[in-house]
DOFI-898498 format. One record per atom (N, C-alpha, C): residue in three letters; x, y, z. Coordinates in pm, whole numbers, padded with zeros to 5 digits, always signed. Layout:
// DOFI-898498
ALAXYZ;...
//
This chain:
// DOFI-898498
UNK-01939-01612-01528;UNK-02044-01635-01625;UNK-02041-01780-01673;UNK-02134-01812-01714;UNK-02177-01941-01747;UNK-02119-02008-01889;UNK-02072-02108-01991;UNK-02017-02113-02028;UNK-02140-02109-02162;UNK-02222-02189-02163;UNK-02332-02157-02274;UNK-02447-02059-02200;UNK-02490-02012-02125;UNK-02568-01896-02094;UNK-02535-01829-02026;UNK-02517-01710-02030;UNK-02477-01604-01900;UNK-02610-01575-01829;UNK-02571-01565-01659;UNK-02673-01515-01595;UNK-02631-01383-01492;UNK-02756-01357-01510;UNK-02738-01184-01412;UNK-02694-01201-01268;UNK-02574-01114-01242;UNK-02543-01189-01096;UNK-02585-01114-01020;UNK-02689-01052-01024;UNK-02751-01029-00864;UNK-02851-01123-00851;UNK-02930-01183-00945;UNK-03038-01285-00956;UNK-02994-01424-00959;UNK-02884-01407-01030;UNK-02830-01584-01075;UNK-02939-01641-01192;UNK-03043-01570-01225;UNK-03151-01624-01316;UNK-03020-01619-01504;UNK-03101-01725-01552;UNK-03037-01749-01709;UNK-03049-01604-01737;UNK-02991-01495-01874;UNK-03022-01445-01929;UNK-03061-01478-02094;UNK-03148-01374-02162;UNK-03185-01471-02308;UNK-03044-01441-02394;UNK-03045-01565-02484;UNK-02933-01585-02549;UNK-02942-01416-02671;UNK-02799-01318-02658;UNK-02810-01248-02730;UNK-02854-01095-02637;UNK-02817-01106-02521;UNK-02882-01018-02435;UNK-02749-00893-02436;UNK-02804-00800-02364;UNK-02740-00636-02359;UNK-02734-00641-02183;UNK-02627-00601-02161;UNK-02612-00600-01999;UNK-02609-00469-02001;UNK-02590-00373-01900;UNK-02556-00315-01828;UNK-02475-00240-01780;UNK-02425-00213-01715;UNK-02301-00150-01557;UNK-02385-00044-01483;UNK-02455-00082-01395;UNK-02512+00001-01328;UNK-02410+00049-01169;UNK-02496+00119-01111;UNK-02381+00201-01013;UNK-02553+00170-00883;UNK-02545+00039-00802;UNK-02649+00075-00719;UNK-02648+00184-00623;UNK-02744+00265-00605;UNK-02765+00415-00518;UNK-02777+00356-00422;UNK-02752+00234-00354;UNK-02744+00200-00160;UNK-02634+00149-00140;UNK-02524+00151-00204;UNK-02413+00055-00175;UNK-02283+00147-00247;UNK-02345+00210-00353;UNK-02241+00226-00450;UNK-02193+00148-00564;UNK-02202-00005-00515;UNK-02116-00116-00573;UNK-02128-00112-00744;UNK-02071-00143-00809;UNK-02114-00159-00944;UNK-02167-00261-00975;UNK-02272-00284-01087;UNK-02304-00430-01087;UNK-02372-00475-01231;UNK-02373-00586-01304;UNK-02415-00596-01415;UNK-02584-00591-01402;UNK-02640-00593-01568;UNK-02823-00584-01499;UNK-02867-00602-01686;UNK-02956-00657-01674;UNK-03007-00674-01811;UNK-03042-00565-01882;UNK-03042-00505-01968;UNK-03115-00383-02082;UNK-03185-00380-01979;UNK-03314-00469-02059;UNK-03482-00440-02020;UNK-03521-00499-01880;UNK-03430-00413-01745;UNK-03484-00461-01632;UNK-03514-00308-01512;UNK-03623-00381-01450;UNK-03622-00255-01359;UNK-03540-00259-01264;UNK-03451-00358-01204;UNK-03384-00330-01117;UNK-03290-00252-01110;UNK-03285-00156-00996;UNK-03183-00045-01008;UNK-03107-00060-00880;UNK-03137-00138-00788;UNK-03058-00139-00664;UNK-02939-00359-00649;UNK-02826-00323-00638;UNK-02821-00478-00621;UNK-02829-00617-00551;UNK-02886-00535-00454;UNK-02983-00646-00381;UNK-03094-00611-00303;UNK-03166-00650-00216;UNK-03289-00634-00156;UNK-03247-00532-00006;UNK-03102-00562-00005;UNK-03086-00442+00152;UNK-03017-00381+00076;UNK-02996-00341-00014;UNK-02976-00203-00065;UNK-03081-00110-00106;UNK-03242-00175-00094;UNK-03333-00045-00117;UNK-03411+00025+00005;UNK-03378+00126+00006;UNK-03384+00196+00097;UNK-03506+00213+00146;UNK-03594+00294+00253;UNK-03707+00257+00309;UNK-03752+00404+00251;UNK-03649+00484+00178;UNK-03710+00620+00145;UNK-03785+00570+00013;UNK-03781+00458-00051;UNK-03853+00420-00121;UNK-04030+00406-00160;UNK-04055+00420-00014;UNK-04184+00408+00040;UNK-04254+00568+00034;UNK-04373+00620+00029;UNK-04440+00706-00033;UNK-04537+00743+00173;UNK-04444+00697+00250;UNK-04481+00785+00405;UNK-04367+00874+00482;UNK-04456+00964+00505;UNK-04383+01068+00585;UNK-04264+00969+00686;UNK-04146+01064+00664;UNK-04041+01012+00744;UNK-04082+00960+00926;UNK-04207+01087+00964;UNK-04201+01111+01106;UNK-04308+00980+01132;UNK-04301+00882+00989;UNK-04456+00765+01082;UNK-04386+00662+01153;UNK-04392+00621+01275;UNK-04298+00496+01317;UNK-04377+00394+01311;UNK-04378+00268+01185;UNK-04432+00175+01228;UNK-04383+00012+01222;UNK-04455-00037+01348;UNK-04436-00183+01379;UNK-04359-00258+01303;UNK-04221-00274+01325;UNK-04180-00427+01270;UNK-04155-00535+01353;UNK-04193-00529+01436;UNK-04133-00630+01548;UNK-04206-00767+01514;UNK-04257-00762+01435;UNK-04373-00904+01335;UNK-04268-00959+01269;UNK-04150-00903+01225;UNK-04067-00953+01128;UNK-03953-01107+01125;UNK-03936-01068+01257;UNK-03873-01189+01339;UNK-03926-01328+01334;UNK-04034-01296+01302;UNK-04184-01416+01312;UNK-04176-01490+01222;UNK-04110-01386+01046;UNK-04180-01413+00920;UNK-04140-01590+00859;UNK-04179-01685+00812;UNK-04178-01780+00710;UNK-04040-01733+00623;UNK-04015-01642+00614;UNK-03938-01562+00499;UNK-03801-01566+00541;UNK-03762-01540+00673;UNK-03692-01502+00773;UNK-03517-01589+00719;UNK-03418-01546+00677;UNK-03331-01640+00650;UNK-03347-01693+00491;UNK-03468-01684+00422;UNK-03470-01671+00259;UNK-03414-01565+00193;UNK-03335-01624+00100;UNK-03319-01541-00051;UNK-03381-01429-00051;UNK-03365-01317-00009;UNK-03421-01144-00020;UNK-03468-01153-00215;UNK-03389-01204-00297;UNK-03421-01191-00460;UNK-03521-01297-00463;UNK-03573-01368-00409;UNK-03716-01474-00419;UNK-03821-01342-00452;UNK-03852-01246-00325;UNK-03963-01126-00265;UNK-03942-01018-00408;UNK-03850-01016-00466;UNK-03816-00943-00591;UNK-03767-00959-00691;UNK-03879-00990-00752;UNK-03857-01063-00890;UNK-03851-00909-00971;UNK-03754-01014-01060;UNK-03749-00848-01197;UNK-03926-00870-01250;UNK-03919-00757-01343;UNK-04029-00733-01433;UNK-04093-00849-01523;UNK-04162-00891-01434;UNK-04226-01001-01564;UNK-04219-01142-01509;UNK-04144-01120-01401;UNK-04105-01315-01353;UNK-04230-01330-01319;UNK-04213-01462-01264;UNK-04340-01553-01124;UNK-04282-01480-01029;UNK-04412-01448-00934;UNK-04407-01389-00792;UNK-04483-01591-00710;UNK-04487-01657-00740;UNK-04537-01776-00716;UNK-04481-01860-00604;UNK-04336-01872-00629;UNK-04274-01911-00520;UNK-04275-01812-00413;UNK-04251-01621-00375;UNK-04248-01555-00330;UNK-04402-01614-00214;UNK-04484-01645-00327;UNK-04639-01616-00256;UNK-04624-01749-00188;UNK-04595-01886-00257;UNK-04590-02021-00143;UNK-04565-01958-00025;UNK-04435-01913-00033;UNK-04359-01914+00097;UNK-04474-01833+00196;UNK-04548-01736+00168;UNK-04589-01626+00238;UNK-04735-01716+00309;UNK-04764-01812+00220;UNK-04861-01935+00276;UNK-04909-01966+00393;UNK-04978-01920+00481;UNK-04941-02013+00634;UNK-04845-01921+00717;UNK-04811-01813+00675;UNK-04685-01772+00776;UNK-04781-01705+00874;UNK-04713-01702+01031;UNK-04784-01682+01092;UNK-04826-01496+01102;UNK-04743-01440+01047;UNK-04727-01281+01016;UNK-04758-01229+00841;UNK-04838-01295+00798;UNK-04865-01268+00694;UNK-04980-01145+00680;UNK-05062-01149+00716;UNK-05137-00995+00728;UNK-05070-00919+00827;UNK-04958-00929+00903;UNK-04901-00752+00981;UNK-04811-00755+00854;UNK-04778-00801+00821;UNK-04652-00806+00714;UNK-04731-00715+00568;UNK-04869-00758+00500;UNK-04886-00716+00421;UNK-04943-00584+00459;UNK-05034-00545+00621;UNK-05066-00422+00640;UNK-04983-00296+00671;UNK-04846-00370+00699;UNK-04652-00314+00694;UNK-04640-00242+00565;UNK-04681-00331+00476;UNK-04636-00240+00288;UNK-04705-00180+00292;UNK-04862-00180+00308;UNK-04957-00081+00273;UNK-04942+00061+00358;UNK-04940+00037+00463;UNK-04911+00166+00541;UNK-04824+00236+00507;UNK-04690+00110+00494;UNK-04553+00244+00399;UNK-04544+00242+00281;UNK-04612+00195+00205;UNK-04657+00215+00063;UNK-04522+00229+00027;UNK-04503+00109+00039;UNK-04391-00024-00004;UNK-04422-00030-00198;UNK-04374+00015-00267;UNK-04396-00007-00419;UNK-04296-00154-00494;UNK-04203-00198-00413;UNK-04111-00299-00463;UNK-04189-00407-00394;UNK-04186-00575-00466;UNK-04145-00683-00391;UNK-04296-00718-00348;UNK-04307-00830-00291;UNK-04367-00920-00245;UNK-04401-00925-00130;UNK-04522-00877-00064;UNK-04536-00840+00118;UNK-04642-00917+00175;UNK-04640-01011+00297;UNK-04744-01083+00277;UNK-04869-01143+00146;UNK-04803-01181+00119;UNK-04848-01271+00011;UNK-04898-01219-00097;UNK-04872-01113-00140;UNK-04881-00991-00248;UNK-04811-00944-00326;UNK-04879-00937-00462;UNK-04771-00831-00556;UNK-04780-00670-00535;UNK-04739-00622-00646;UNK-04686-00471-00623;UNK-04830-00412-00696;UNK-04906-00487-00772;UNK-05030-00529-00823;UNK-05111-00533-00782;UNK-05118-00624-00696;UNK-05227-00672-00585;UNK-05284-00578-00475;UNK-05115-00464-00433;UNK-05137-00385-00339;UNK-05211-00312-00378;UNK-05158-00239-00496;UNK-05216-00079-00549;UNK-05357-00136-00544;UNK-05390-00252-00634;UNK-05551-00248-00562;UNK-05679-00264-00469;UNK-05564-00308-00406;UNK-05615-00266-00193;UNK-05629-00171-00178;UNK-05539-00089-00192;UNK-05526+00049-00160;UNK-05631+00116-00257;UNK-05638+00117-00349;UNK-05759+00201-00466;UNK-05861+00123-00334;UNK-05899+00062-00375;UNK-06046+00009-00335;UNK-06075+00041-00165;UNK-05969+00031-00052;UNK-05969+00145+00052;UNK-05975+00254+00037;UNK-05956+00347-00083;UNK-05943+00505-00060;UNK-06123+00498-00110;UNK-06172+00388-00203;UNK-06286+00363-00245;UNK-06408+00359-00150;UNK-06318+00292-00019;UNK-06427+00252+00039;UNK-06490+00099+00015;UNK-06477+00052-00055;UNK-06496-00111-00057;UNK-06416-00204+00005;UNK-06458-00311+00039;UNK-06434-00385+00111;UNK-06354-00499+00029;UNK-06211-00556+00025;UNK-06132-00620+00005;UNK-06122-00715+00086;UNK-06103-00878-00034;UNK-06139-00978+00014;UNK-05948-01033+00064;
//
């Protein structure tokens, strides 16, 4: 820990002066790990959340072979998952120009991906793709 601010060590981000940690027990690893009060993170890093996370039948097999491709590829997994409330901003630069940026974001939507940052998208952004497809309108 830091000597005038402590920061959360799965993020490395400052915490606010006067803060309530934690001891959580992540459900993909086991590991124990510190975590702010008021945070949603429940897993301690980005390959510890599991793909049962996603809201598709186990039996759908789909495409990742786009992944290899990504801009992302070799970045910080905690950039794509920001706690509650950060900038998704840098997440979205990066997703800029990549050459797999729509298989990547039509990847979350299909597995209805609820965490993180997917082709150049929030968790925000998706749900209202998805409303406005079950709608029938056309998304820009």
């Amino acid at each position: 820990m830091s000597n005038d601010r402590d920061r959360d060590e799965g993020t490395g981000r400052f915490l606010p002066t006067g803060h309530v940690t934690l001891t959580r027990v992540c459900p993909g690893c086991g590991r124990a790990f510190e975590a702010p009060h008021r945070t949603s993170r429940a897993y301690c890093s980005r390959e510890c959340i599991p793909h049962s996370t996603s809201h598709r039948p186990d039996d759908v097999d789909l495409d990742t072979s786009w992944m290899i491709q990504g801009k992302c590829l070799g970045t910080d997994p905690e950039l794509f998952f920001p706690e509650r409330g950060d900038s998704t901003v840098e997440a979205k630069a990066t997703c800029q120009g990549c050459p797999v940026q729509h298989p990547c974001l039509e990847y979350a939507l299909e597995a209805g991906e609820k965490f993180g940052v997917w082709g150049g998208k929030s968790e925000r952004e998706r749900r209202k793709i998805r409303r406005a497809r079950r709608e029938g309108k056309e998304v820009a």
